[in-house]
DRENMAR-694719 format. One record per residue (C-alpha): residue number from 1; z, x, y. Coordinates in steps of 0.1 Angstrom, whole numbers, always signed. Example, Ala and Ser with C-alpha at 12.3 -4.5 7.8 and 13.67 -1.06 7.14 Angstrom:
% residues 2
<site><num>1</num><zz>+78</zz><xx>+123</xx><yy>-45</yy></site>
<site><num>2</num><zz>+71</zz><xx>+137</xx><yy>-11</yy></site>
This chain:
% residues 323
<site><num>1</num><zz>-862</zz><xx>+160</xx><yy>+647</yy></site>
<site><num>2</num><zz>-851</zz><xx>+123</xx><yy>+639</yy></site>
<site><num>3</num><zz>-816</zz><xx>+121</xx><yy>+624</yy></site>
<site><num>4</num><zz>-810</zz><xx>+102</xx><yy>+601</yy></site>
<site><num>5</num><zz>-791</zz><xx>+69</xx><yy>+603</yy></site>
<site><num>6</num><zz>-756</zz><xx>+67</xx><yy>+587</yy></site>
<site><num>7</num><zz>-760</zz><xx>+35</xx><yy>+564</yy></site>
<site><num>8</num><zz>-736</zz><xx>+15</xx><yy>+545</yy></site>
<site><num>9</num><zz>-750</zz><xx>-9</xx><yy>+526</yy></site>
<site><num>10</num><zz>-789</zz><xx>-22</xx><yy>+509</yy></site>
<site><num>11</num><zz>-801</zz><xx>-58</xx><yy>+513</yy></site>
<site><num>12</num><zz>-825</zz><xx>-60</xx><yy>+486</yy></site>
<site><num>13</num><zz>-853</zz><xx>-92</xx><yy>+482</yy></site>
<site><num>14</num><zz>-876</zz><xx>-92</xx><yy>+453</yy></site>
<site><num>15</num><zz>-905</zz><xx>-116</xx><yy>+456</yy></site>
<site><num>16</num><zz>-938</zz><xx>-124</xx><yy>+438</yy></site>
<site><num>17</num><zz>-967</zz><xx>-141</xx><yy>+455</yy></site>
<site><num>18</num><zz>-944</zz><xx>-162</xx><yy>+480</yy></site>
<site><num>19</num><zz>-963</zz><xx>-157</xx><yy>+512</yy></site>
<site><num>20</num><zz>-953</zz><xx>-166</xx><yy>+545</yy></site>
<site><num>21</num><zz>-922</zz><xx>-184</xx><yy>+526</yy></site>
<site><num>22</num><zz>-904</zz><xx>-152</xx><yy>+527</yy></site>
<site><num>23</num><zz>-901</zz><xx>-151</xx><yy>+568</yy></site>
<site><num>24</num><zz>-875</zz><xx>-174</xx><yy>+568</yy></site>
<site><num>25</num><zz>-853</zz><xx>-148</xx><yy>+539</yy></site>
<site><num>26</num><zz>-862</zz><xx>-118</xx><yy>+562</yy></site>
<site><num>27</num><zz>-852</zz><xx>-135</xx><yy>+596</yy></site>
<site><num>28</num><zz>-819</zz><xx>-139</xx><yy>+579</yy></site>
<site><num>29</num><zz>-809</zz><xx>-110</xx><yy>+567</yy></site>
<site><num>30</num><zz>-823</zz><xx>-92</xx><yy>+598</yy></site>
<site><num>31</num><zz>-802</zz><xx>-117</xx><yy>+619</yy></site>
<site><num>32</num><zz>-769</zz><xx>-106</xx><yy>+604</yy></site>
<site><num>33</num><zz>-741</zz><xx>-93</xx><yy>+627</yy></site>
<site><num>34</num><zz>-738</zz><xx>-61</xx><yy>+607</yy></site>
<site><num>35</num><zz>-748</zz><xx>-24</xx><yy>+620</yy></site>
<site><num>36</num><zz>-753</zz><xx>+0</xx><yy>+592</yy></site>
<site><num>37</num><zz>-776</zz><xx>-15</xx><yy>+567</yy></site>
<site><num>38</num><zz>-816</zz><xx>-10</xx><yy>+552</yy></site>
<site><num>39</num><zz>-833</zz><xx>-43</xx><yy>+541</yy></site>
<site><num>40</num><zz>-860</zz><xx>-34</xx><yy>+508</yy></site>
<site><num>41</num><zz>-882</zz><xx>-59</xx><yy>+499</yy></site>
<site><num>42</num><zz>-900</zz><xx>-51</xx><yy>+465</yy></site>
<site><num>43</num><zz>-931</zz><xx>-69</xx><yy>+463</yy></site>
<site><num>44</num><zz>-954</zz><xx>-82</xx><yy>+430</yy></site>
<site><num>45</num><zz>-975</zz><xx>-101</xx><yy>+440</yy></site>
<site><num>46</num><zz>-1010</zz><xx>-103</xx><yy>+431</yy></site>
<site><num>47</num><zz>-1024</zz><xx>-108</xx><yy>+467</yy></site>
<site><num>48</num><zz>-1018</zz><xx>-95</xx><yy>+500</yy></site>
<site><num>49</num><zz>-1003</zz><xx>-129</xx><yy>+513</yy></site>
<site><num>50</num><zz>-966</zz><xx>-117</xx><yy>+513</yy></site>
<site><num>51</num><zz>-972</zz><xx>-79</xx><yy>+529</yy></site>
<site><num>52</num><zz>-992</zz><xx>-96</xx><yy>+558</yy></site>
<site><num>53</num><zz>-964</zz><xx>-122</xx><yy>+562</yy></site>
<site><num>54</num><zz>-938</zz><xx>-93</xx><yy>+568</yy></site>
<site><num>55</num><zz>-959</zz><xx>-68</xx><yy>+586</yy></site>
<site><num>56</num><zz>-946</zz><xx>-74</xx><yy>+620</yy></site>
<site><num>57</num><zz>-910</zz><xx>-69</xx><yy>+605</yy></site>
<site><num>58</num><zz>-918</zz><xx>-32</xx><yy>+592</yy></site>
<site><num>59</num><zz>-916</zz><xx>-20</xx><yy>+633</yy></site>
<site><num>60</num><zz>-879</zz><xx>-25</xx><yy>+625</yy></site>
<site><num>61</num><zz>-870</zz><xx>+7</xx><yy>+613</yy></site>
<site><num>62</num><zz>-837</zz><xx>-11</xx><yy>+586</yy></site>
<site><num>63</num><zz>-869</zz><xx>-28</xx><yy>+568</yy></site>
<site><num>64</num><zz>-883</zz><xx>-12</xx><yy>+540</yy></site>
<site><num>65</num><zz>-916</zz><xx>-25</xx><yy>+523</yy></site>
<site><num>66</num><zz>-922</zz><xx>-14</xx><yy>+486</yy></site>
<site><num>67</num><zz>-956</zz><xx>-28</xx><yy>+466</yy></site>
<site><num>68</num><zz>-952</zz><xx>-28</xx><yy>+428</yy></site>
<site><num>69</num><zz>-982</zz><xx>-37</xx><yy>+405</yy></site>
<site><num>70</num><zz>-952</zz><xx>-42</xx><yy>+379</yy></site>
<site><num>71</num><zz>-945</zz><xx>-78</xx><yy>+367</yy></site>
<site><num>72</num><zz>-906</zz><xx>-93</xx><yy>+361</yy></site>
<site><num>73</num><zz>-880</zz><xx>-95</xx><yy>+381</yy></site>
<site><num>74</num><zz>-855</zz><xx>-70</xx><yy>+365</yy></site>
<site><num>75</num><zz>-882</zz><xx>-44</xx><yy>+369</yy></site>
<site><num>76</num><zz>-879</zz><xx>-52</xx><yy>+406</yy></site>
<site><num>77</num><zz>-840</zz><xx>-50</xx><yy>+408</yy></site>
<site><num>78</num><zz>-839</zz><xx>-13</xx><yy>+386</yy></site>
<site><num>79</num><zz>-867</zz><xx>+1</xx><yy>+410</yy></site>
<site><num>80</num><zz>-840</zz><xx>-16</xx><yy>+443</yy></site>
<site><num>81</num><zz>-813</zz><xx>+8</xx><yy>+427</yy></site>
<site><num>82</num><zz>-836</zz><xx>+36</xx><yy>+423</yy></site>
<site><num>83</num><zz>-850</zz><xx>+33</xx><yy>+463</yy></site>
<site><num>84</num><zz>-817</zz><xx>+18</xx><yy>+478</yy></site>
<site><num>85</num><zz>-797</zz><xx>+47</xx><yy>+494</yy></site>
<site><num>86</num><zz>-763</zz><xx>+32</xx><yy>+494</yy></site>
<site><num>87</num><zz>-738</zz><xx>+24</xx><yy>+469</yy></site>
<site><num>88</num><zz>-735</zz><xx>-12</xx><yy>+478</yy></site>
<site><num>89</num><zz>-766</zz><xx>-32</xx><yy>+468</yy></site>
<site><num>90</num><zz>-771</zz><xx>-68</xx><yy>+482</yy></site>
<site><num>91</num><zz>-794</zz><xx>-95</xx><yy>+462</yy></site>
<site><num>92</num><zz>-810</zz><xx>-125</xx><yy>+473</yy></site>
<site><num>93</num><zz>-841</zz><xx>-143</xx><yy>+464</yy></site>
<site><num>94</num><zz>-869</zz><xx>-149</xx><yy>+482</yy></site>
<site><num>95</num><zz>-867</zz><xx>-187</xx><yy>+486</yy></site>
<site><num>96</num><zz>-830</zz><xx>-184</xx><yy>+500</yy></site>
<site><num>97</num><zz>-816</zz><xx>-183</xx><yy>+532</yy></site>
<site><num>98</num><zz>-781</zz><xx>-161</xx><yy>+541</yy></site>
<site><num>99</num><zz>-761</zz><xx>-172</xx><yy>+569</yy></site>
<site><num>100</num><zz>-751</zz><xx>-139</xx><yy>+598</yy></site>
<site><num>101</num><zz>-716</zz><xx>-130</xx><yy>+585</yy></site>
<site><num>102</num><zz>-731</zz><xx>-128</xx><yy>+547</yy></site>
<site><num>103</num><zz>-734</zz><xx>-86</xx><yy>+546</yy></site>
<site><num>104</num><zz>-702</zz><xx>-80</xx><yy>+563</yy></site>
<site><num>105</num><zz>-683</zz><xx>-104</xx><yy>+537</yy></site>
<site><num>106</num><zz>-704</zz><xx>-91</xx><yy>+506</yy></site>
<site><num>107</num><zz>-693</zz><xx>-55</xx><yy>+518</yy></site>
<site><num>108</num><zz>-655</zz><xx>-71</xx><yy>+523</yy></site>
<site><num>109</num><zz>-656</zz><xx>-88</xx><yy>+489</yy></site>
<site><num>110</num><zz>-670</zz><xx>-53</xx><yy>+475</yy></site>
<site><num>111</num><zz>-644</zz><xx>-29</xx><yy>+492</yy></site>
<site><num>112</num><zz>-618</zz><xx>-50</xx><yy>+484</yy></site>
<site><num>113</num><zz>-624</zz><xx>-47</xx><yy>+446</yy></site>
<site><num>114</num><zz>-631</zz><xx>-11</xx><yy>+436</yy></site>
<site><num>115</num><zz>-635</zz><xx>-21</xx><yy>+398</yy></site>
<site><num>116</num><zz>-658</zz><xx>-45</xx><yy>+402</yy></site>
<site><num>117</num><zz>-695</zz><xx>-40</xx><yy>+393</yy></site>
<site><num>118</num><zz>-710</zz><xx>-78</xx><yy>+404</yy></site>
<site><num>119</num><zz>-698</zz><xx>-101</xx><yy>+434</yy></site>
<site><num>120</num><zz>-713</zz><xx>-134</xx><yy>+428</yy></site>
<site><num>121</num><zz>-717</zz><xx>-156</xx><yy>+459</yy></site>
<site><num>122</num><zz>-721</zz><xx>-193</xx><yy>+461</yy></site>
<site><num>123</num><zz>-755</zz><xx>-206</xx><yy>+461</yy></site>
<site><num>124</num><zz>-758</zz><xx>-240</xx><yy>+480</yy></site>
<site><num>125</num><zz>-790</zz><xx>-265</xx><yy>+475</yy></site>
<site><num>126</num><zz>-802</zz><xx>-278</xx><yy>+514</yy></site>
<site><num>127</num><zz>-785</zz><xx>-313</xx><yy>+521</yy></site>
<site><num>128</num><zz>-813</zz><xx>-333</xx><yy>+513</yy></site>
<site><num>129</num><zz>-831</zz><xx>-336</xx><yy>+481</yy></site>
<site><num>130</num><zz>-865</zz><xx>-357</xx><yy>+476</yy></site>
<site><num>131</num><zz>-880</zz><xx>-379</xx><yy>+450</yy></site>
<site><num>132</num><zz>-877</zz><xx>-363</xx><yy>+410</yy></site>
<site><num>133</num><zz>-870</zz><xx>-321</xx><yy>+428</yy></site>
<site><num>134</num><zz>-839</zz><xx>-305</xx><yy>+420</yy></site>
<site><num>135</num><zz>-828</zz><xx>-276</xx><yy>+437</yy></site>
<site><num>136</num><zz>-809</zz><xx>-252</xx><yy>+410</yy></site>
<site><num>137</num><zz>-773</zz><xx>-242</xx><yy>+426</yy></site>
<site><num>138</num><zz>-742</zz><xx>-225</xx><yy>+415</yy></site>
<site><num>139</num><zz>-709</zz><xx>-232</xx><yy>+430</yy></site>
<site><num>140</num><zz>-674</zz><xx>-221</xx><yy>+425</yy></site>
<site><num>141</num><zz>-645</zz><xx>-246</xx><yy>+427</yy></site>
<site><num>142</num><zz>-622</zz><xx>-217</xx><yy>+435</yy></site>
<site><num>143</num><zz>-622</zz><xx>-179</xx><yy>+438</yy></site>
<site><num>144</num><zz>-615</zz><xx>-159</xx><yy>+402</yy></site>
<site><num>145</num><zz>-623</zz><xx>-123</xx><yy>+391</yy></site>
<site><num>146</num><zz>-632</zz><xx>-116</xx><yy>+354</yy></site>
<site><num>147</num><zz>-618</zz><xx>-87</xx><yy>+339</yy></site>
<site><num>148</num><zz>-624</zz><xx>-88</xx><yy>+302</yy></site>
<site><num>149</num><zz>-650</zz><xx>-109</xx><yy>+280</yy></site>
<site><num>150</num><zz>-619</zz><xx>-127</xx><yy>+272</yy></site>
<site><num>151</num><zz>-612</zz><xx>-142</xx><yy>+304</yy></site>
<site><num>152</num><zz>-646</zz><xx>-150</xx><yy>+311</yy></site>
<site><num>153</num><zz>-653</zz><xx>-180</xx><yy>+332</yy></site>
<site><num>154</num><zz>-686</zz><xx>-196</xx><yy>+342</yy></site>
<site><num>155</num><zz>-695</zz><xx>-220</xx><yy>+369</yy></site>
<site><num>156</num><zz>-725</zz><xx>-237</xx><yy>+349</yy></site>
<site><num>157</num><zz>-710</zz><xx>-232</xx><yy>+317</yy></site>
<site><num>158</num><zz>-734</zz><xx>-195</xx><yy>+310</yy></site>
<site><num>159</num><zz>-729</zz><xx>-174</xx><yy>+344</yy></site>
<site><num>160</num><zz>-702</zz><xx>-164</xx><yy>+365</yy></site>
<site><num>161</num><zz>-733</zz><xx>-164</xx><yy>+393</yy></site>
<site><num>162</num><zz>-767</zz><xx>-160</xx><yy>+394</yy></site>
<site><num>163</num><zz>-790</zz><xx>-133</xx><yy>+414</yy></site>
<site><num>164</num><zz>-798</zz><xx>-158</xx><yy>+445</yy></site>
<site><num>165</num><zz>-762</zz><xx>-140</xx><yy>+457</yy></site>
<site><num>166</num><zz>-751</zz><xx>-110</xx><yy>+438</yy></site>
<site><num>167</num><zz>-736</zz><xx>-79</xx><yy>+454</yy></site>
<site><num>168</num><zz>-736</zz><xx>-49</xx><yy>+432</yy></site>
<site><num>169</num><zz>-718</zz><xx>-15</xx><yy>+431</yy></site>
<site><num>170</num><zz>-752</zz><xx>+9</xx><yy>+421</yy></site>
<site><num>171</num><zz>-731</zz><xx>+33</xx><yy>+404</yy></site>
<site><num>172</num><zz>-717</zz><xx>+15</xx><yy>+382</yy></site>
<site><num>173</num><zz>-748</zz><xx>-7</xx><yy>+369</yy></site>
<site><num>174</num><zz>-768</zz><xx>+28</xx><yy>+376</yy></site>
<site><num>175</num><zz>-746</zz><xx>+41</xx><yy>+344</yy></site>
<site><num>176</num><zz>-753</zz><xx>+11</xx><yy>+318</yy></site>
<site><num>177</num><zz>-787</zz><xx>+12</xx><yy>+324</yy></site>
<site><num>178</num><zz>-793</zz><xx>-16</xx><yy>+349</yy></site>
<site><num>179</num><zz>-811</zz><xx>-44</xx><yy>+342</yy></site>
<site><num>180</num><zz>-829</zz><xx>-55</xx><yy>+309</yy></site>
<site><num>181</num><zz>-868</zz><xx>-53</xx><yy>+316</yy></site>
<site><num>182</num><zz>-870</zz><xx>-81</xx><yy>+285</yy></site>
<site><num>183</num><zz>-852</zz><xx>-106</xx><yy>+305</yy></site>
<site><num>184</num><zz>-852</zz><xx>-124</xx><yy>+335</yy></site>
<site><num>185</num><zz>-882</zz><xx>-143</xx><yy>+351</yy></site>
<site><num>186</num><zz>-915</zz><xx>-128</xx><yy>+347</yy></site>
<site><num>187</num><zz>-908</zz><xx>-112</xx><yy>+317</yy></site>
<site><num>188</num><zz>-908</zz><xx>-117</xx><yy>+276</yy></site>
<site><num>189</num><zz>-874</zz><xx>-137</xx><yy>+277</yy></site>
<site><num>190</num><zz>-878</zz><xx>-155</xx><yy>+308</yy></site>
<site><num>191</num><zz>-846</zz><xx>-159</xx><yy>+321</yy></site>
<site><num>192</num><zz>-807</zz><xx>-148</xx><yy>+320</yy></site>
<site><num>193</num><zz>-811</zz><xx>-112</xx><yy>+334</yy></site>
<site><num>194</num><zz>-782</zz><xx>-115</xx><yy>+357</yy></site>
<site><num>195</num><zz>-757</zz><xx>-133</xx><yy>+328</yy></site>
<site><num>196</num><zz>-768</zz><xx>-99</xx><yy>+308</yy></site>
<site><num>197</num><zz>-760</zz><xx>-76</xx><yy>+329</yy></site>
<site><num>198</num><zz>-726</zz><xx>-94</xx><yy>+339</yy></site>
<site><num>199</num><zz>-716</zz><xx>-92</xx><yy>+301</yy></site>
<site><num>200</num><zz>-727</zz><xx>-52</xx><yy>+301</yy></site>
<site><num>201</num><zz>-705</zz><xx>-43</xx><yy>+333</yy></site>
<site><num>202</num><zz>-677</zz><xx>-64</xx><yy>+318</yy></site>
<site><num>203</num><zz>-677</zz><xx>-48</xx><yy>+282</yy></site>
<site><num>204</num><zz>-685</zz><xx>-15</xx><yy>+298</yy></site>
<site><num>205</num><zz>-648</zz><xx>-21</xx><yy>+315</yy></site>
<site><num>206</num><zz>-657</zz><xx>-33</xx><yy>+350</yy></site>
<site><num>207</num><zz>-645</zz><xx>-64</xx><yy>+363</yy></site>
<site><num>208</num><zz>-668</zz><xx>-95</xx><yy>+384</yy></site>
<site><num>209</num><zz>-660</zz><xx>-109</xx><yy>+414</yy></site>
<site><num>210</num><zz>-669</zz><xx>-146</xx><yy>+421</yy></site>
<site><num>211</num><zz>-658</zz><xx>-154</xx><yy>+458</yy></site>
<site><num>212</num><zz>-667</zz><xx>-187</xx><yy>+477</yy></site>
<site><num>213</num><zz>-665</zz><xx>-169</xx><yy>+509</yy></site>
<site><num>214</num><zz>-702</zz><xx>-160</xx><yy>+506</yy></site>
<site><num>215</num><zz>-729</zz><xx>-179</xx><yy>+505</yy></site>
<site><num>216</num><zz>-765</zz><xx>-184</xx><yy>+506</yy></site>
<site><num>217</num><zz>-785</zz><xx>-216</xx><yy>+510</yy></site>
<site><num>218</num><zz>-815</zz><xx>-219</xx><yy>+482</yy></site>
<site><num>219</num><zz>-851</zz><xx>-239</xx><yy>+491</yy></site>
<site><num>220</num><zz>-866</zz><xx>-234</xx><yy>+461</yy></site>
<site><num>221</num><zz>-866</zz><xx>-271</xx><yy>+447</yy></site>
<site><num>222</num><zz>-879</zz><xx>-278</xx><yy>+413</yy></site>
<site><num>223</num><zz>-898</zz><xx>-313</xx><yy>+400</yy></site>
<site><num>224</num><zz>-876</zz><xx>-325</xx><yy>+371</yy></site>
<site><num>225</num><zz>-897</zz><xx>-315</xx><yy>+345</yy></site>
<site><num>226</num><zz>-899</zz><xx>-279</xx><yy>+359</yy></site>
<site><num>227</num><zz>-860</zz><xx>-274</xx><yy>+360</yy></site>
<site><num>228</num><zz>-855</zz><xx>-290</xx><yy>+325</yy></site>
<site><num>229</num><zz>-883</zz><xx>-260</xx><yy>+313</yy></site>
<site><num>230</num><zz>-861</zz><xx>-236</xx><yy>+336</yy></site>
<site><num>231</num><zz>-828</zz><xx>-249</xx><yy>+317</yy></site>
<site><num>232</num><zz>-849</zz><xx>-240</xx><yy>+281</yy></site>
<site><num>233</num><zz>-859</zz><xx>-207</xx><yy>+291</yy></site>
<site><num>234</num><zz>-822</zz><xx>-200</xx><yy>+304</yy></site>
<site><num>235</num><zz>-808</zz><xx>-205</xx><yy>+268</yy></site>
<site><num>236</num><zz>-837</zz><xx>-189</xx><yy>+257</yy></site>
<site><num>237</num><zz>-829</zz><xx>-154</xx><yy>+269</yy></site>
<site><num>238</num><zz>-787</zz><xx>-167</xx><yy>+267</yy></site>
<site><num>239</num><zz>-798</zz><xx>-169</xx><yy>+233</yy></site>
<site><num>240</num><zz>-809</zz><xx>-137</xx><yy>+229</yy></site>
<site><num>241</num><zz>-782</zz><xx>-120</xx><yy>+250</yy></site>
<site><num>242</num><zz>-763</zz><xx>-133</xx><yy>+218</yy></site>
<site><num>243</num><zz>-780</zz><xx>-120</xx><yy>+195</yy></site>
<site><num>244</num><zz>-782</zz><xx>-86</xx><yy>+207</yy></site>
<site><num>245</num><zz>-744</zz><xx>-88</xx><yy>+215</yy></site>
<site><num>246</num><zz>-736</zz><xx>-97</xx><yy>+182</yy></site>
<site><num>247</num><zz>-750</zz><xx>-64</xx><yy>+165</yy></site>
<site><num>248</num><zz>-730</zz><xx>-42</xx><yy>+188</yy></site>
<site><num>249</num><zz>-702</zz><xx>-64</xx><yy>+199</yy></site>
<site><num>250</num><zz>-699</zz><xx>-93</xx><yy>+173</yy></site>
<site><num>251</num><zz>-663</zz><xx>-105</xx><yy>+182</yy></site>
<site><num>252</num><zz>-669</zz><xx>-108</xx><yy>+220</yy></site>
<site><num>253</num><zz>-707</zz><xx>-123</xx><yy>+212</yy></site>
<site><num>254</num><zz>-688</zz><xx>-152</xx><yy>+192</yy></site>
<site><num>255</num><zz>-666</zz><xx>-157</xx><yy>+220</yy></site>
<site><num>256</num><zz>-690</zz><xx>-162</xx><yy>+243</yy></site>
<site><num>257</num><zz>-716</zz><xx>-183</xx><yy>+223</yy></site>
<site><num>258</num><zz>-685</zz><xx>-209</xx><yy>+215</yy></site>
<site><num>259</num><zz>-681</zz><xx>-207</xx><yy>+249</yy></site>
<site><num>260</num><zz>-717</zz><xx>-215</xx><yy>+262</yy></site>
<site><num>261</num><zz>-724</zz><xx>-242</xx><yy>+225</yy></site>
<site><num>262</num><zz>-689</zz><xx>-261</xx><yy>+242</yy></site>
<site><num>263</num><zz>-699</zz><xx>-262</xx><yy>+280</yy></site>
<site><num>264</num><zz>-740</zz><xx>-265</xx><yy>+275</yy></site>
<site><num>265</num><zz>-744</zz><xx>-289</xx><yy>+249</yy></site>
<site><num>266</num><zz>-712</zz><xx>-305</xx><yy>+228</yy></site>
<site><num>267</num><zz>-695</zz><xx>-316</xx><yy>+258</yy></site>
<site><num>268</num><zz>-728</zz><xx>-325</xx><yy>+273</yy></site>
<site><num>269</num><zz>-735</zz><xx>-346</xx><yy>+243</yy></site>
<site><num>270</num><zz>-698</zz><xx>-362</xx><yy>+243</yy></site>
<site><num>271</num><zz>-698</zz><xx>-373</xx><yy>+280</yy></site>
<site><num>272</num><zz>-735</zz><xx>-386</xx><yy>+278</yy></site>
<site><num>273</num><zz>-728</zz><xx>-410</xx><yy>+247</yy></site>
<site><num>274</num><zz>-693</zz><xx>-412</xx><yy>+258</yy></site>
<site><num>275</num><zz>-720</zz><xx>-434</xx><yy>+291</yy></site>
<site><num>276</num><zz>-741</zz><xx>-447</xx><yy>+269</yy></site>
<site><num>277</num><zz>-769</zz><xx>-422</xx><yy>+280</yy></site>
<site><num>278</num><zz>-793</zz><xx>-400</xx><yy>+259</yy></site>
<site><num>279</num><zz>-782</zz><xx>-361</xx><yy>+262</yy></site>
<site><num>280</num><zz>-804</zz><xx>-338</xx><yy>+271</yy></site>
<site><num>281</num><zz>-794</zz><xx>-311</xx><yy>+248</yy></site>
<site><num>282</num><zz>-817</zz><xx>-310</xx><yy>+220</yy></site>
<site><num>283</num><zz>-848</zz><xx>-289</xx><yy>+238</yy></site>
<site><num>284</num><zz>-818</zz><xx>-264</xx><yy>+249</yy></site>
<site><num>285</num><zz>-805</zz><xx>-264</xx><yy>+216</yy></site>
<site><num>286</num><zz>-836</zz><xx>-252</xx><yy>+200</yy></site>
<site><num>287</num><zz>-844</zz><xx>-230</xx><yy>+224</yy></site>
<site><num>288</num><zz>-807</zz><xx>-212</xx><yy>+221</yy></site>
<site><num>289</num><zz>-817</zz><xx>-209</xx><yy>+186</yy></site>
<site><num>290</num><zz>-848</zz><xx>-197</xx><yy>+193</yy></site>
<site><num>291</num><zz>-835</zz><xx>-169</xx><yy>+216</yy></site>
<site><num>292</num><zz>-807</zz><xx>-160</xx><yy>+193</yy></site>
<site><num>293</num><zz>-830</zz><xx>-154</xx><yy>+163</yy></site>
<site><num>294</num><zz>-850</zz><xx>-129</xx><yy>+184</yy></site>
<site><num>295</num><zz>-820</zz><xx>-111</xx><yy>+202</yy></site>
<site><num>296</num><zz>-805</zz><xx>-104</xx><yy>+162</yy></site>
<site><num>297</num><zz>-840</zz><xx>-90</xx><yy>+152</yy></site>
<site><num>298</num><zz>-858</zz><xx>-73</xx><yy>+185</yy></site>
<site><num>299</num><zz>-854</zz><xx>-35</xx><yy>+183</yy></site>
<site><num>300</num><zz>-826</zz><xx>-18</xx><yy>+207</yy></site>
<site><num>301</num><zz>-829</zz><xx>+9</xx><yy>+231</yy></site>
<site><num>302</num><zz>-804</zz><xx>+39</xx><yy>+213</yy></site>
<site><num>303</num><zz>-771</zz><xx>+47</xx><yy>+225</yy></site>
<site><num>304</num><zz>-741</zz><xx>+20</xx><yy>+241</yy></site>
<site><num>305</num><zz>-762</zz><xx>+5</xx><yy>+270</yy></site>
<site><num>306</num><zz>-777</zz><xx>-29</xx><yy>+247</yy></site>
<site><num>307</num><zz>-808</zz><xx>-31</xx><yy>+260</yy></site>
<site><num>308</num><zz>-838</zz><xx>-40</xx><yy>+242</yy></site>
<site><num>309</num><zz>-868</zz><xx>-19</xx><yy>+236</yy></site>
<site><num>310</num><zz>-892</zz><xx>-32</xx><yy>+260</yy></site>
<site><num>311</num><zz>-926</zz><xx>-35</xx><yy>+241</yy></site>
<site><num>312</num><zz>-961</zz><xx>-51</xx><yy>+245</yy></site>
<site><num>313</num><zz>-953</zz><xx>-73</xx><yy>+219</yy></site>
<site><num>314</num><zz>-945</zz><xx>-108</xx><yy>+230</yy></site>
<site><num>315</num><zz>-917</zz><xx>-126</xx><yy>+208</yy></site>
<site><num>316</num><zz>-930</zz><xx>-161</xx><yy>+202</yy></site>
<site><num>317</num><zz>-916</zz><xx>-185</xx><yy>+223</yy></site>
<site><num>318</num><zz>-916</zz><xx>-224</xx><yy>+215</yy></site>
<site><num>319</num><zz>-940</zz><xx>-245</xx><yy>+237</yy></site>
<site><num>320</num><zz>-931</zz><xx>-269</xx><yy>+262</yy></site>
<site><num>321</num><zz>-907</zz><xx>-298</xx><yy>+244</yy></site>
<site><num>322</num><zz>-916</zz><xx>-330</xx><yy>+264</yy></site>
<site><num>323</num><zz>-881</zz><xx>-350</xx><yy>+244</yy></site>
């Protein structure tokens, strides 16, 4: 009779038709210096490029391979805290790279914080960037923890850190209903899944973590006009994180929508003409109305976890700006 292994911690990686790309995520996490853990990979995608890339990693028996026909990211990362048998929960995408000591300080930055829900690591774009590609990043000029939505701080002006490098106590985002399946890429809001959830654990009285001693590095470079589209969507669902704050929460929704109009777009607009240079806030601005106007008017789940109803229906999104 096998016994079963004593584990302490689940490296999740959610990925959707990136094929042989992923190797390079796997290799990494496999190749950390840290005993007692179980790497899941949830897969969505629509061929069978990325199971045959990682086949020859399922003889190793910390790899788990689950195949989803379900579409969005946040569906990915609520069926990771149903499968993942530990209470710590490790993130990182599937075009990212985590260097060997990034489990055992995750695990550190975790035990070292029992009332905090969400440690964000740093996530680091490769040295060299080409032509019009920008590779999207999120970096923390110091260490800070956030204990109330009153002493929230962001590193991009929205997020305390993004899901490229979040550790996660399953417990705790187990018991406010994990992530919203309306959000995040892949779905009906396209973006801001891991800002949500942040603001949930924090008004649900849990504190986040944001520590520069992890890290993971990020390959997945963007043309331009890609990442200005990404930046739309991203106030997009922001947007409607507001508005769905506002009916439950209206005081700490204002708070944080002064704080995201300041950093995303007034001071954007004052240093640009401030340089003589045209800001690029007006596609954002529209689209953080946009999103805002649907998060006050999509229907809720019931009871205190503020999530929406997750419907068929598709809110109607703006099309591409090209100003």
């Amino acid at each position: 009779m096998a016994v079963q292994r004593s584990l302490e911690v689940s490296v999740v990686v959610c990925t959707r038709d990136r094929g042989s790309e992923i190797v390079g995520t796997v290799e990494s996490v496999i190749a950390n210096g840290f005993a007692d853990f179980e790497l899941i990979i949830i897969d969505q995608s629509t061929s069978d490029d990325t199971k045959d890339a990682v086949e020859p990693f399922l003889s190793d028996e910390r790899v788990r391979y689950i195949r989803t026909n379900e579409t969005g990211v946040s569906r990915s990362r609520n069926r990771s805290l149903t499968e993942a048998r530990c209470e710590f929960v490790l993130n990182t995408d599937d075009d990212c790279v985590v260097p060997s000591d990034w489990i055992a300080e995750n695990v550190r930055a975790l035990a070292a914080a029992p009332k905090a829900a969400i440690v964000f690591g740093d996530v680091i774009a490769p040295d060299v960037e080409a032509g019009n590609f920008y590779t999207p990043q999120s970096r923390a000029r110091s260490d800070f923890v956030v204990r109330s939505i009153w002493s929230w701080k962001s590193t991009d002006g929205a997020n305390v850190g993004i899901g490229a490098s979040m550790a996660m106590r399953k417990s705790m985002l187990t018991a406010i209903g994990g992530f919203d399946t309306c959000l995040g890429p892949g779905s009906q809001l396209k973006n801001a899944e891991d800002t949500d959830i942040s603001l949930r654990a924090v008004l649900a009285g849990h504190e986040l973590v944001r520590t520069r001693a992890v890290h993971v590095t990020h390959f997945g470079a963007r043309h331009h006009d890609d990442y200005r589209q990404l930046i739309r969507f991203t106030m997009l669902g922001l947007g409607a994180v507001n508005g769905k704050m506002f009916r439950r929460h209206p005081i700490a929704a204002s708070w944080y929508l002064l704080g995201l109009a300041w950093k995303t777009i007034v001071r954007v607009t004052i240093v640009d003409l401030a340089h003589l240079r045209k800001p690029p806030v007006l596609g954002r601005t529209i689209y953080l109305v946009k999103g805002l106007s649907i998060g006050l008017r999509k229907p809720l789940q019931p009871g205190a976890a503020l999530i929406f109803k997750d419907t068929t229906e598709m809110p109607q999104v703006l099309p591409v700006l090209t100003g």
